[in-house]
N, C-alpha and C positions, 0 to 999 in steps of 0.2 A: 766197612770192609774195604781192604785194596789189593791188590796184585803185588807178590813178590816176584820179578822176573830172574824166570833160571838161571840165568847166564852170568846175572850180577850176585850168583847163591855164595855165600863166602863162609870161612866156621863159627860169625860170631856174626850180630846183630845188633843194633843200639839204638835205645830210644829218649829223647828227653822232650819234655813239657812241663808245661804250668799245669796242676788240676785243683779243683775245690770242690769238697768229696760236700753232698748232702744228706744222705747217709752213708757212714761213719761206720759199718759194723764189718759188712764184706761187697766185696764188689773186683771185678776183673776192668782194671786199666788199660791192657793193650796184652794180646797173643796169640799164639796160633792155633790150630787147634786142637792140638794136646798139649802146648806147653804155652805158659800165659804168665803175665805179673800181676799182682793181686794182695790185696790188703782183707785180713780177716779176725775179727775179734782182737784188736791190739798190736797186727802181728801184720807185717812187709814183708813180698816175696815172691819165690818161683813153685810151679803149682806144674804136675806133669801128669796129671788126670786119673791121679791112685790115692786120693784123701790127702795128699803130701802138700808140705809147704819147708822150703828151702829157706829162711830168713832172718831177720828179725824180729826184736820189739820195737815197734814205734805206735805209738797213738795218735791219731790224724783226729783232728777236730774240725767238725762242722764248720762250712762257710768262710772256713779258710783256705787262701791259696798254699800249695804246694809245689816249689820246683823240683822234677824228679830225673836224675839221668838213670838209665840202667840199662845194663849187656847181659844179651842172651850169650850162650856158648852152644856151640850144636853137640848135642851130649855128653856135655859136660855141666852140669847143672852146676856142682861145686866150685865151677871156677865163676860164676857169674858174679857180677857187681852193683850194689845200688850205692846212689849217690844225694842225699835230699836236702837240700837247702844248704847246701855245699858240704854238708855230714858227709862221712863214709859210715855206710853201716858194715857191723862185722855178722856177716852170717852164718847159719846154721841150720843144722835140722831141727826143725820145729814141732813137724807129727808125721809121721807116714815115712817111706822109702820113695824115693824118685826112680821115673821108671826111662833108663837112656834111651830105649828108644823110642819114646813118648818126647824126649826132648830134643824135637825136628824141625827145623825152621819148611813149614806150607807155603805151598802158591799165594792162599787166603791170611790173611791178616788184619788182624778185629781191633779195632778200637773201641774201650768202653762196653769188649762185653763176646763172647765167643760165639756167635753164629747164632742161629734158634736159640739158645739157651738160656732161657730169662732170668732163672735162678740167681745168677750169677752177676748180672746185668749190672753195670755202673751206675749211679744216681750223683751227678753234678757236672762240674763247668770241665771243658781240655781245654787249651788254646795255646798256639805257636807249636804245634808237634812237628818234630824231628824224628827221621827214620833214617837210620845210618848203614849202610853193607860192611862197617868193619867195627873193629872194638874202643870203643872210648877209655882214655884213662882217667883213673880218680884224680889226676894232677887237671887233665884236661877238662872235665867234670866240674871239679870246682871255678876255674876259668870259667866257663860258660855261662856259669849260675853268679858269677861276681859279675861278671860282664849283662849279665839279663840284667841284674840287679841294679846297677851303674845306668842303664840307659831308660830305663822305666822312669815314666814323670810320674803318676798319679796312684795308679796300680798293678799288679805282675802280670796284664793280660794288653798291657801294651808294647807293641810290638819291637823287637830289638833291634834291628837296622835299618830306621826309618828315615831318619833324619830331619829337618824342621820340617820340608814342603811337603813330606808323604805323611799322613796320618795314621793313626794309631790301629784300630781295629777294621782293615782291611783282612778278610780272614777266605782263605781258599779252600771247597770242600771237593769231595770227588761227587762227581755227577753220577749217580744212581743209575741210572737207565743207559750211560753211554762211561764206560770206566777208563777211558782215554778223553774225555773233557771235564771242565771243571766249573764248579758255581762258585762265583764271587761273592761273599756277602758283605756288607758294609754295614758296620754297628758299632758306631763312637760311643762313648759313653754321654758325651753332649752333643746336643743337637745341634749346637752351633759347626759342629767337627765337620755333618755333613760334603758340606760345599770343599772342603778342603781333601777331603777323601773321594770323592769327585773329581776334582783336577787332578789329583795323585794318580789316577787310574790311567787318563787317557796322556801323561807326558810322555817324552819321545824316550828318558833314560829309562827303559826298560829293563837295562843291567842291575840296578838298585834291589828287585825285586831278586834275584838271582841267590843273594845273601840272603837271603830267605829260606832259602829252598823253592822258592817259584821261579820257574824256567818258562817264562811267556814265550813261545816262539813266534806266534801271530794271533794277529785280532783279526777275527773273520766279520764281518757284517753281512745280514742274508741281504739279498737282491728284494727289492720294492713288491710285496704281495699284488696279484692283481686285482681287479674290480670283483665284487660279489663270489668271494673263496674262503669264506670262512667256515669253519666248521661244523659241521650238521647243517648247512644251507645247503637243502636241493640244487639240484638246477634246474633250468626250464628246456625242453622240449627235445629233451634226453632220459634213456630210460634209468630208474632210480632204483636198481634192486633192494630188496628186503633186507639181503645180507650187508648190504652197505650202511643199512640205515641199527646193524647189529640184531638181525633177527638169525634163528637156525631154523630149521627145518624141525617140525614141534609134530608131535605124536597127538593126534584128537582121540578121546576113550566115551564111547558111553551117547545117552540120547542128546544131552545138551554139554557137550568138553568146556575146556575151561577157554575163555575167548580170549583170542591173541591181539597185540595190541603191538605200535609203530609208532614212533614217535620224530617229527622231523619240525622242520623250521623253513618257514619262507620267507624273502626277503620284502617288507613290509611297502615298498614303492610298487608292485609287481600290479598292475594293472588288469584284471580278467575281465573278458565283455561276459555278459549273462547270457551266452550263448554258449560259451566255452563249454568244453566238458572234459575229465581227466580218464587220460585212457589207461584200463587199469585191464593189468594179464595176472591171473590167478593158476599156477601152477598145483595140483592137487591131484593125493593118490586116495582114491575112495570104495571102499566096497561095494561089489552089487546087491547085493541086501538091503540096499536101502529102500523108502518106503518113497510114494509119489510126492509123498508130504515134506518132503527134506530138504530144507531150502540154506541158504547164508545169508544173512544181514549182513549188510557194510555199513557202519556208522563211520563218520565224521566232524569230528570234536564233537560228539555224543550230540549228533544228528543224521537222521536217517537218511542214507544216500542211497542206495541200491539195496534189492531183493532178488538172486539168483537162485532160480530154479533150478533143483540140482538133476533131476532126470531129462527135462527138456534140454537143457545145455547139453548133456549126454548124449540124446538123440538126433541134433542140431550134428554135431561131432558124428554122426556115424557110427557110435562104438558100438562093439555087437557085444553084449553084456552073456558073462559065462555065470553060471551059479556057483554062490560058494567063493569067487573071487576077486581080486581087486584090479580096480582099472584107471590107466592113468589119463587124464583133460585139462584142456587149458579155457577155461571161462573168459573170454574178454567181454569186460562191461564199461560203460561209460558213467565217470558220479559227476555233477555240478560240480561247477568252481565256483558259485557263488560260497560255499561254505568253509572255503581256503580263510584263515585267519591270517592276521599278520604276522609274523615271527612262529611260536609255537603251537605245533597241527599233531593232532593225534589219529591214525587209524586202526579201526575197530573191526575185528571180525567176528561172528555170533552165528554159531552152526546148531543147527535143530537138524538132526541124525536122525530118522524116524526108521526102525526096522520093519522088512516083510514078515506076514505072517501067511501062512499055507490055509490054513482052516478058517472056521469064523469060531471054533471052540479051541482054536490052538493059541499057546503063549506067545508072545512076542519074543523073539530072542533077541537079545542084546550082546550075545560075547562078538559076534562078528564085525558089532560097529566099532572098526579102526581105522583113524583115518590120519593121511597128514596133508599139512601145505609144506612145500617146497621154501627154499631162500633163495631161487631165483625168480621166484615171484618179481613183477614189477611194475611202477604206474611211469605215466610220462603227464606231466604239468604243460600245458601247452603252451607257447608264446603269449607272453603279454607286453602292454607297454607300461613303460615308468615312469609311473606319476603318484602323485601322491599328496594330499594335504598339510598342513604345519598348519602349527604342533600337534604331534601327540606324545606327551610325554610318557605315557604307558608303557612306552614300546621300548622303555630302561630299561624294563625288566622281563619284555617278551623276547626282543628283536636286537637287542642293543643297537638302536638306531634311533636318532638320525646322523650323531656323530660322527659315523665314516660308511661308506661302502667298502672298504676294504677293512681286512683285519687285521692289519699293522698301525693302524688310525693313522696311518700318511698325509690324508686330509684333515686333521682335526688339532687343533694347539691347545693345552691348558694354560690357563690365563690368571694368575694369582692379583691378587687386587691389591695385597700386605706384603709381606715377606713374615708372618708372624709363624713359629714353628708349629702351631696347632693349623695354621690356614693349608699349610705345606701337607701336616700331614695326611689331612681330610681328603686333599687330591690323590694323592697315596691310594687311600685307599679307596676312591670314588674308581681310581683307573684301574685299580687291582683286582673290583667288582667286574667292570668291563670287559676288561682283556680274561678272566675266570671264564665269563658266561660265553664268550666266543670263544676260548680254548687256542688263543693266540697271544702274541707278545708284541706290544704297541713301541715296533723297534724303531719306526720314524713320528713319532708322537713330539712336538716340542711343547715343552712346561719352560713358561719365561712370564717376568713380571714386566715385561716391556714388548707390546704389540710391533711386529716388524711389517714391514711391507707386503713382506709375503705372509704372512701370521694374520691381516687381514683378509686373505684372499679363503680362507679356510674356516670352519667349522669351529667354534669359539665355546671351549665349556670355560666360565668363572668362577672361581673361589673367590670370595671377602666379607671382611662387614659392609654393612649395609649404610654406613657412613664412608665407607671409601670413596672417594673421588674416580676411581677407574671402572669402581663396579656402577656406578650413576648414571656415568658417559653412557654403558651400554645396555642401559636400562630403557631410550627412552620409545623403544618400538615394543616393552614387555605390558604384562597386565600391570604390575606394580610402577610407576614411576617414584625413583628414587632421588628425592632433592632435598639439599640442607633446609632448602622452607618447611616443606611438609613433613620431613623424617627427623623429627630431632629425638633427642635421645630417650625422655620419656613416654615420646609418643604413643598411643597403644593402640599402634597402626592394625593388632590381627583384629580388635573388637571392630576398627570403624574405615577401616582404609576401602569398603566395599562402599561405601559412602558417599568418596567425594568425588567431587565433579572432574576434576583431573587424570584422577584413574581412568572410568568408565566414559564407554563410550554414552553417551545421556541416552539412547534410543535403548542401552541395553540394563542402564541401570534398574530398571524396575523391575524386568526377569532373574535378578542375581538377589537381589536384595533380601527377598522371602529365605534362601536360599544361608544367610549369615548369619546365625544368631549366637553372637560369641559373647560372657561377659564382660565387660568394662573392665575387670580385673585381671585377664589374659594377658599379661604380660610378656616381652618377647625372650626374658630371658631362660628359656627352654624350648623356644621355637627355631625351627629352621626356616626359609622361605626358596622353592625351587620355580623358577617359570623360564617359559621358552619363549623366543620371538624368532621374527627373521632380524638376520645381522644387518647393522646400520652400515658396514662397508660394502658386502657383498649378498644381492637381492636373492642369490641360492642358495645360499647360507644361512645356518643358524645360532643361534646363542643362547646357552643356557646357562644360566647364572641358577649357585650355588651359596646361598647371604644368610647371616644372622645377625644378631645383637653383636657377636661377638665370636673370635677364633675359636674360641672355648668350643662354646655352643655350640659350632658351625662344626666341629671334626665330632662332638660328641652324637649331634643327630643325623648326621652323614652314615654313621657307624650303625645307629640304630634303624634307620629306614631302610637300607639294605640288608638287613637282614628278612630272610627270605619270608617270616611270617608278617613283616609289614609294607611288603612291595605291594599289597594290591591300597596301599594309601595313594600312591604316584599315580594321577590319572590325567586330570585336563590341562591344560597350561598353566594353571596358577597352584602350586602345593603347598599349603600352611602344615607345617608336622612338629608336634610336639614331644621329643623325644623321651619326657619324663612319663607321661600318661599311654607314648608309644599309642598317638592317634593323629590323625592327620583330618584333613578337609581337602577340598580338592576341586576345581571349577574351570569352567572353559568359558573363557572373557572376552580375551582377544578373538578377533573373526579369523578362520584360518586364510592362510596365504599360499600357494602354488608351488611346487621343488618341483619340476620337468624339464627336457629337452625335447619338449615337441615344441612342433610347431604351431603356430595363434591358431590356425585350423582347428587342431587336434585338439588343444590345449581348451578351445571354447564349447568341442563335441565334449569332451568328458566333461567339463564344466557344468553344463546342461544335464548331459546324462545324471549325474552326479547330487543333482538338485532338481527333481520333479517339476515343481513348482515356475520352474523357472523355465519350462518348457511355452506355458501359459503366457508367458511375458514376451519370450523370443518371437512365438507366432503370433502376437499384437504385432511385435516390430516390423517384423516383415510383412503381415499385412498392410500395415498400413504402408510401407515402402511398395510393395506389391499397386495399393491403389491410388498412393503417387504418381507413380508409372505409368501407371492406363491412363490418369486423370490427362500427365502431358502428352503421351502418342495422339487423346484424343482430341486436343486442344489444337494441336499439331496440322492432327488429319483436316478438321474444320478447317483451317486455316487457307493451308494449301489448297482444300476443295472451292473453296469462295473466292479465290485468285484465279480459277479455272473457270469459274464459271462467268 
């Protein structure tokens, strides 16, 4: 649909495109909404929403293009014109009376199809549409259609005044949600076209496109997203209402209502000591009829955080309870932050309603228990610090991290290892995964096959085969090391690569090994292989490398692991995924390594904390430093005492 603006309203209207109908029988090509162009049973024409069809015969076949001009008249149906494949058709009444004033050029103007009305609905290709405020002539008509014709290299859906540098299917749609901007789409018929449709976009001769009918006035670019703002991510130590997180205000009915549920996301570095607690305000309107017994569960991620007592909280509160009526409270309780996950957090509420009953032979009644929680309900997440472990690759598909903290991936470059069109496209769609699950647009993201200076200093995700010379370089801090010795082409690295000594660390070999038991026949050609390390250029940084056999491979299992029933395969830093049996394996190899901005202080407190075990070892150290120390003060003291004496 688009806007006809009033001002430019004139007695006639003209439209021409390319189309290729895929059914062939009826279907509405472009109109308003009572007057419309449309092909039905055989038959081209004008339609004014009374069974009528103004036109002629023409038979449009299947999956072929059609070039079509045609002018509306504003109540004039019989003066209208079609023009198809430089034909003039001669028109007529077909079936029905046309009704003049059904034939009204609207504000609204439909392409492919009249509003709701599905009936009617178009079924195939448009491309190059024209929308004209005055009348086309059949002299002009044909012109246009000889001139499309004249400048098309390959097929009628490449564009007519391109010229050699601008490429062909550059195609401009109107943006849905805002009808004053516009989406670019780009779709060559060869993939090779890509890169040259690309340049064509961002040159300075803007004018070019103008013959078009695209009027670029400016290119906007948004400003730099800030740190930790992406979407559904909390904040910390701010209040987080309900409504923000899409809850309403919900009606409870009955002993046990139906339990309401919240769903958010925390950013997976967020540090909580086990002291922490999340301060949670519960807004609710509840009847006094309830019984002593009436309590709320708070679950989180279906773990039991809190038990509030619903009469004591009321009495705590002062409220002088009336019979027969409802009264409003605010509950503040405190749940653990030990049970904060990384990325995806669900909260759970489970009300047990219990009614008063008068007698000890009297029924319970139940119509009085109505209750609700409010959406200004809210928790606050406390302050934590930001630290975090590497790798977890899990967190693809929980947190979309470690990739960037922000949600423009400002920090983060894709890094192709080939230039092969399948390796291109797997990134495609690895980053279209990405930027989906954060509900942002990765507008400072660089994809290049040549690391730059600054391209080092950043968060490195790789596409290639596993024979590339670029994907090996940054291989060699990963679980897998990839080198022409050991990776040759046969090799049937998923049965035995947990094996060799080069890979694993040797202390850690014999804990992984039970752990592999793949046949000899596993071959890699249906496997993908994902693992993470820290980047060889930059020690806060990391690299995820995305390899296979082969481009093929590598875009076909990219495709299928992302799909949302096989993400929970993505887990420890090393991913073996097979995207023909769509099963994966999945191991943690490498020793993880530190992403913080603390300081060694800090950084060796949560280290400790972090590792029990290691608490055991610290205080050997410092003991025995501890009885170093005595051992010289007392060395010392002797000394200086026997020189005294």
């Amino acid at each position: 649909m688009t806007k006809i603006d009033k001002k430019h309203k004139e007695n006639a209207v003209s439209v021409a495109f390319w189309f290729k109908p895929v059914n062939s029988k009826r279907g509405v090509l472009f109109g308003f909404d009572t007057y419309a162009l449309m092909y039905n049973n055989g038959y081209i024409g004008f339609n004014t929403a009374n069974k009528d069809l103004f036109g002629a015969k023409y038979k449009l076949k299947k999956n072929r293009w059609y070039h079509i001009v045609a002018t509306f008249k504003d109540g004039e149906v019989q003066r209208n014109t079609i023009v198809i494949n430089g034909t003039v058709l001669h028109l007529r009444k077909i079936h029905g009376d046309f009704i003049a004033a059904n034939a009204r050029f609207d504000n609204n103007a439909y392409i492919g199809g009249l509003g709701e009305n599905k009936s009617v609905g178009y079924h195939g290709y448009i491309d190059q549409f024209y929308l004209f405020d005055h009348a086309i002539t059949t002299i002009a008509a044909k012109k246009l259609y000889r001139y499309t014709l004249k400048n098309k290299k390959e097929r009628a859906t490449e564009s007519v005044y391109l010229e050699d540098k601008i490429a062909h299917d550059i195609n401009v749609l109107q943006n849905p949600y805002s009808i004053d901007k516009a989406i670019i789409v780009i779709a060559p018929e060869k993939p090779e076209k890509i890169r040259e449709c690309i340049y064509a976009l961002y040159k300075n001769d803007l004018d070019k496109y103008k013959r078009q009918g695209l009027d670029i006035k400016e290119v906007t670019i948004p400003n730099p997203a800030k740190a930790y703002s992406a979407k559904n991510f909390v904040p910390l130590d701010e209040k987080v209402y309900f409504k923000e997180l899409g809850f309403k205000t919900t009606l409870l009915k009955g002993w046990y209502p139906d339990k309401l549920h919240l769903k958010f996301k925390v950013y997976p570095d967020n540090y909580f000591d086990a002291k922490d607690k999340i301060d949670t305000h519960l807004h609710m309107v509840l009847p006094t009829v309830v019984h002593d017994d009436s309590v709320i569960n708070i679950y989180l991620n279906d773990m039991f955080a809190k038990q509030i007592d619903i009469i004591k909280t009321v009495e705590k509160s002062k409220i002088k309870i009336a019979a027969d009526k409802l009264f409003n409270f605010e509950s503040i309780t405190k749940m653990p932050t030990y049970l904060i996950e990384k990325g995806f957090n669900e909260l759970r509420l489970d009300f047990s309603l219990v009614p008063m009953k008068k007698g000890a032979c009297e029924v319970y009644n139940t119509e009085n228990l109505v209750a609700s929680v409010l959406d200004d309900s809210y928790f606050i997440l406390p302050k934590a610090k930001q630290w975090i472990e590497m790798p977890y690759m899990q967190l693809i598909t929980s947190a979309q991290y470690p990739y960037s903290i922000y949600p423009d991936l400002q920090d983060s470059v894709i890094y192709f290892a080939n230039k092969q069109n399948e390796t291109i496209a797997s990134a495609m769609n690895f980053l279209f995964f990405l930027t989906q699950e954060l509900g942002s647009y990765p507008n400072y993201i660089t994809m290049t096959d040549s690391l730059s200076k600054e391209d080092k200093e950043k968060n490195i995700i790789v596409f290639g085969s596993i024979y590339d010379k670029k994907l090996q370089e940054l291989s060699k801090n990963a679980p897998i090391v990839f080198d022409n010795k050991v990776m040759h082409k046969d090799y049937p690295y998923i049965s035995r690569y947990i094996e060799h000594e080069n890979i694993l660390n040797k202390d850690r070999l014999k804990k992984y090994r039970f752990l592999t038991k793949m046949q000899e026949t596993n071959l890699v050609d249906s496997s993908i292989v994902m693992q993470m390390s820290r980047s060889p250029y930059n020690a806060d940084k990391t690299v995820l490398s995305l390899s296979a056999n082969s481009p093929t491979c590598l875009d076909k299992g990219i495709y299928s692991i992302l799909q949302y029933r096989n993400r929970n395969n993505i887990l420890g830093d090393l991913v073996v995924y097979d995207y023909v049996d769509q099963e994966g394996v999945a191991y943690n190899i490498k020793d993880k390594y530190i992403l913080s901005k603390l300081s060694w202080f800090e950084t060796v407190s949560l280290l400790i904390g972090a590792h029990p075990l290691r608490y055991i070892f610290f205080f050997i150290v410092l003991l025995t430093v501890f009885v170093w120390i005595v051992k010289v003060f007392l060395r010392k003291f002797k000394e200086e005492h026997h020189k005294d004496a």
